[in-house]
C-alpha positions as CSV (number, residue, x, y, z in Angstrom):
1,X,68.2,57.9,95.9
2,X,71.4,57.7,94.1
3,X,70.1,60.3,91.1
4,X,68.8,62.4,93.9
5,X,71.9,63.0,95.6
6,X,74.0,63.7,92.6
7,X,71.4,66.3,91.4
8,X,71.4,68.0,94.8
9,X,74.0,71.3,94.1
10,X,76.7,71.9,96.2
11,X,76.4,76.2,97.7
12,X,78.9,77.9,95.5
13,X,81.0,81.0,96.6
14,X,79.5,84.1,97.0
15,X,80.9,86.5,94.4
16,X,81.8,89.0,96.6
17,X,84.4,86.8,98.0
18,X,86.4,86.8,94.7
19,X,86.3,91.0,95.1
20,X,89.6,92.7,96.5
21,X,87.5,95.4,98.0
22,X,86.5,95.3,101.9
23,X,85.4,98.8,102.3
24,X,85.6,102.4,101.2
25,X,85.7,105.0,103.6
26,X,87.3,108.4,104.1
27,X,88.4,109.0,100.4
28,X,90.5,105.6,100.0
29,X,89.8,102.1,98.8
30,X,90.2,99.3,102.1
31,X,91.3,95.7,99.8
32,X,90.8,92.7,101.8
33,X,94.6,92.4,102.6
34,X,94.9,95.4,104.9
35,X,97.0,97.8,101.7
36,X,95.2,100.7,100.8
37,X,94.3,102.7,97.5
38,X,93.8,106.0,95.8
39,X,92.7,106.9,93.3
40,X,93.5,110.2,91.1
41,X,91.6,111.4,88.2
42,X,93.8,112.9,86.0
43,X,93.4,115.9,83.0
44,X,95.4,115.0,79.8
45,X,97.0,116.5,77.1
46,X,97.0,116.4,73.4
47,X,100.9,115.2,72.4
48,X,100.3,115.3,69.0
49,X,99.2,119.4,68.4
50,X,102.7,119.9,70.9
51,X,106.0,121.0,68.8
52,X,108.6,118.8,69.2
53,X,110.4,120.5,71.7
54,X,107.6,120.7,73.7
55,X,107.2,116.8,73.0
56,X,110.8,116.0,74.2
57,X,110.4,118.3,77.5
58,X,106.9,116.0,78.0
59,X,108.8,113.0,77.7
60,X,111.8,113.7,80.2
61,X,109.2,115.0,82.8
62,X,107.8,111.6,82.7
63,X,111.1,109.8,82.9
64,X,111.6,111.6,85.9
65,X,108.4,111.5,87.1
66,X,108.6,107.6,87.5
67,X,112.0,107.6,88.1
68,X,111.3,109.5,91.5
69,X,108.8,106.9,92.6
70,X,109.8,103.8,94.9
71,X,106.3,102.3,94.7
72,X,104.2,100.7,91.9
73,X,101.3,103.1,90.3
74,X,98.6,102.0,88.0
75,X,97.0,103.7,85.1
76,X,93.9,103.2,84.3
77,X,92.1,104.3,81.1
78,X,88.4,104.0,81.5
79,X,86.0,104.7,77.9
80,X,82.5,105.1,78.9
81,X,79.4,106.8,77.1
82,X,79.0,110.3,77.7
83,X,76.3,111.3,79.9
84,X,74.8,114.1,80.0
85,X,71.8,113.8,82.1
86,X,72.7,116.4,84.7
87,X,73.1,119.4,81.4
88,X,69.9,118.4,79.8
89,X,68.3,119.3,83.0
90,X,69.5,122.6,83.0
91,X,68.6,123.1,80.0
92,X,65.5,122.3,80.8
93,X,65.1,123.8,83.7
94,X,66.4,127.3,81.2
95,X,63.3,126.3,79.1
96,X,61.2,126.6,82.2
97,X,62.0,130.0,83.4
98,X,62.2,131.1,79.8
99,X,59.6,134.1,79.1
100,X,60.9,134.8,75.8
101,X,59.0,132.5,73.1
102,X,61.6,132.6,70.5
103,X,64.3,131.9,72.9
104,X,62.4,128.7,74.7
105,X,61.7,127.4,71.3
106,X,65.8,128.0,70.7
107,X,66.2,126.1,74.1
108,X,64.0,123.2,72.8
109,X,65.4,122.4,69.6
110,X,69.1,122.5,70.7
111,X,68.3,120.1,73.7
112,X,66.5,117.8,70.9
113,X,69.8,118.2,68.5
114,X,71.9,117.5,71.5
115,X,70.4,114.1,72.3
116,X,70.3,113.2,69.3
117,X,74.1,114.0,68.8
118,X,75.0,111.7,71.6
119,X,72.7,108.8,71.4
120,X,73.3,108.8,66.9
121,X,77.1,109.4,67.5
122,X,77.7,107.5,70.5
123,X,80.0,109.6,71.7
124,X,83.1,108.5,74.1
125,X,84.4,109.8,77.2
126,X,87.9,109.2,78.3
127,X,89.1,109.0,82.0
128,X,92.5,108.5,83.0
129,X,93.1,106.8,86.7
130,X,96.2,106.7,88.6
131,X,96.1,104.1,91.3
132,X,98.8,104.8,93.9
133,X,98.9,101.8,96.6
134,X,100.4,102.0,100.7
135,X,101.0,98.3,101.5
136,X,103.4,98.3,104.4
137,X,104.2,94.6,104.2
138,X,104.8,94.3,100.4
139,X,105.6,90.7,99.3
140,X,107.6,91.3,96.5
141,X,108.8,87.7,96.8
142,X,105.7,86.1,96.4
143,X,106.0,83.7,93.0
144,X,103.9,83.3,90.0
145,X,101.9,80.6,90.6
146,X,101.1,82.1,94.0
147,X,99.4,85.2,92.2
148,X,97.6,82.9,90.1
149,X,96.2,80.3,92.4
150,X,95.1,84.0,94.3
151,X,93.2,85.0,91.5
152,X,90.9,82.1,92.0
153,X,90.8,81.6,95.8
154,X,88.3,83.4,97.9
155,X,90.0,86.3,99.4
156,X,90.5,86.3,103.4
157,X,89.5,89.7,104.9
158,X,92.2,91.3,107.1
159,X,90.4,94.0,109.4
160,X,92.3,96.6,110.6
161,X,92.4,98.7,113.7
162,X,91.6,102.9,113.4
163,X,94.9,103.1,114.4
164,X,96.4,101.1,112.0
165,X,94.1,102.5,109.5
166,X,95.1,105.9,110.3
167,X,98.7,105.3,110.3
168,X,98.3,103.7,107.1
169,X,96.3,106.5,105.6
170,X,99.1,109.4,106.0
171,X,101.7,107.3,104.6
172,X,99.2,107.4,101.4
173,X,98.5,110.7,101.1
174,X,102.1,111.8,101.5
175,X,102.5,109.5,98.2
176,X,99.4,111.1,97.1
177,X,101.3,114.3,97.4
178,X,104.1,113.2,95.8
179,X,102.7,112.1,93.1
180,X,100.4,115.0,92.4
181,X,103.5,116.8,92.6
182,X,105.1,115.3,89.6
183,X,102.1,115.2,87.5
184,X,102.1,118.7,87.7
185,X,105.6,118.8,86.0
186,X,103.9,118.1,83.1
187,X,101.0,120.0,83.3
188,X,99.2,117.6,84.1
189,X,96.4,118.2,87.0
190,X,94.5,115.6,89.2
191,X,92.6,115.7,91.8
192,X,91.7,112.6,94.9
193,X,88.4,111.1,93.9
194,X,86.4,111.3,97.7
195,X,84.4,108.5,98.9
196,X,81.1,108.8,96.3
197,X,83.5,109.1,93.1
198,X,85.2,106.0,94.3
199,X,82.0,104.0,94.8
200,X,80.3,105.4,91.9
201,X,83.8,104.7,89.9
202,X,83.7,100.8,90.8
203,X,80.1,100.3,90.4
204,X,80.6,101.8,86.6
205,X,83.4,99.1,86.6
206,X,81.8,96.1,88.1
207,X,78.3,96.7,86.4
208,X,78.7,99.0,82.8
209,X,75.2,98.1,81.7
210,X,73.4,98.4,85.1
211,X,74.9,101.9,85.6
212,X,73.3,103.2,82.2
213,X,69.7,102.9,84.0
214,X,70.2,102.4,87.8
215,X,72.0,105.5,89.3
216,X,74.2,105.4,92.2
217,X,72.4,107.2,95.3
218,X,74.5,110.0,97.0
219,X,76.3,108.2,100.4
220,X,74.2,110.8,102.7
221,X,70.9,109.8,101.1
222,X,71.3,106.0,101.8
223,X,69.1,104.5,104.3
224,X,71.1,101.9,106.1
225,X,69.3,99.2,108.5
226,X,71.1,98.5,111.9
């Protein structure tokens, strides 16, 4: 009896509890603590092929690009195979409506020496994130050890009214604004990824292996059970 109850295993914590994220809805992340997130995808530059002048000017945009910000930002630099599932199929479909022989066999053998490109080189793609947050009760004075013993602490989901959420949503965008704003001081463009990129974005994070054979669905295709 005594074996029996020490092999019996206690239910363990779901890992969804351990997750920041509560929901995503109307182009912004919803953490468990009531703050909000967006999330930018922004172009970048080569520095290195810039003069040096050009270098310098780069450099003080930036410095006054952070200095004009009185919230925290994240960047976020994400390195993830390239896929190029959706240009193969053109390509394909090119080879289908194709009546010239020469050219289809053209189309054929430069989508063959594409793949192979890809899959022999394992070629790279580079995203660059900037997280800008809205969190109206910001506990800057919250300690260390606080933070850590978070980390490892099921997270308690604060639900928030449409109002609140609302409210809380323009105060975001107007950073969005303002931070699009300055990025475009240095030539730098980005653009608000909508509710699909930003699924699609953490289920690339949260499974990298899963999403190189399982596809995310579109969000008007899903099929939810009430």
């Amino acid at each position: 009896m005594q074996s029996q109850k020490l092999t019996k295993s206690k239910p363990g914590v779901p890992a969804q509890s351990y997750l920041n994220i509560a929901e995503v809805k109307e182009d912004v992340v919803v953490l468990k603590d009531g703050t909000l997130r967006s999330v930018l995808l922004v172009s970048s530059i080569n520095f290195a092929l810039k003069s040096e002048d050009e270098q310098n000017a780069i450099v003080q945009a930036y410095m006054q690009f952070l200095n004009s910000l009185d919230f925290p930002v994240q960047v976020v630099i994400q390195s993830r195979r390239m896929n190029i599932d959706e240009y193969m199929s053109k390509l394909k479909e090119a080879e289908m409506v194709q009546k010239n022989e020469l050219l289809r066999n053209q189309i054929i053998d430069y989508r063959s020496y594409v793949r192979q490109l890809v899959d022999l080189a394992e070629i790279m793609q580079k995203r660059f994130y900037l997280v800008v947050p809205f969190d109206p009760t910001y506990e800057g004075k919250k300690g260390f050890m606080d933070r850590v013993n978070g980390i490892f602490s099921p997270l308690m989901t604060i639900h928030l009214t449409e109002e609140r959420f609302k409210t809380h949503r323009s105060a975001l965008m107007l950073r969005v604004n303002n931070v699009i704003s300055g990025l475009q001081g240095m030539s730098l463009n980005a653009v608000m990824l909508d509710t699909q990129s930003l699924i699609e974005l953490y289920y690339t994070v949260y499974n990298p292996e899963l999403f190189e054979t399982q596809r995310m669905t579109e969000i008007g295709k899903l099929q939810i059970e009430g």
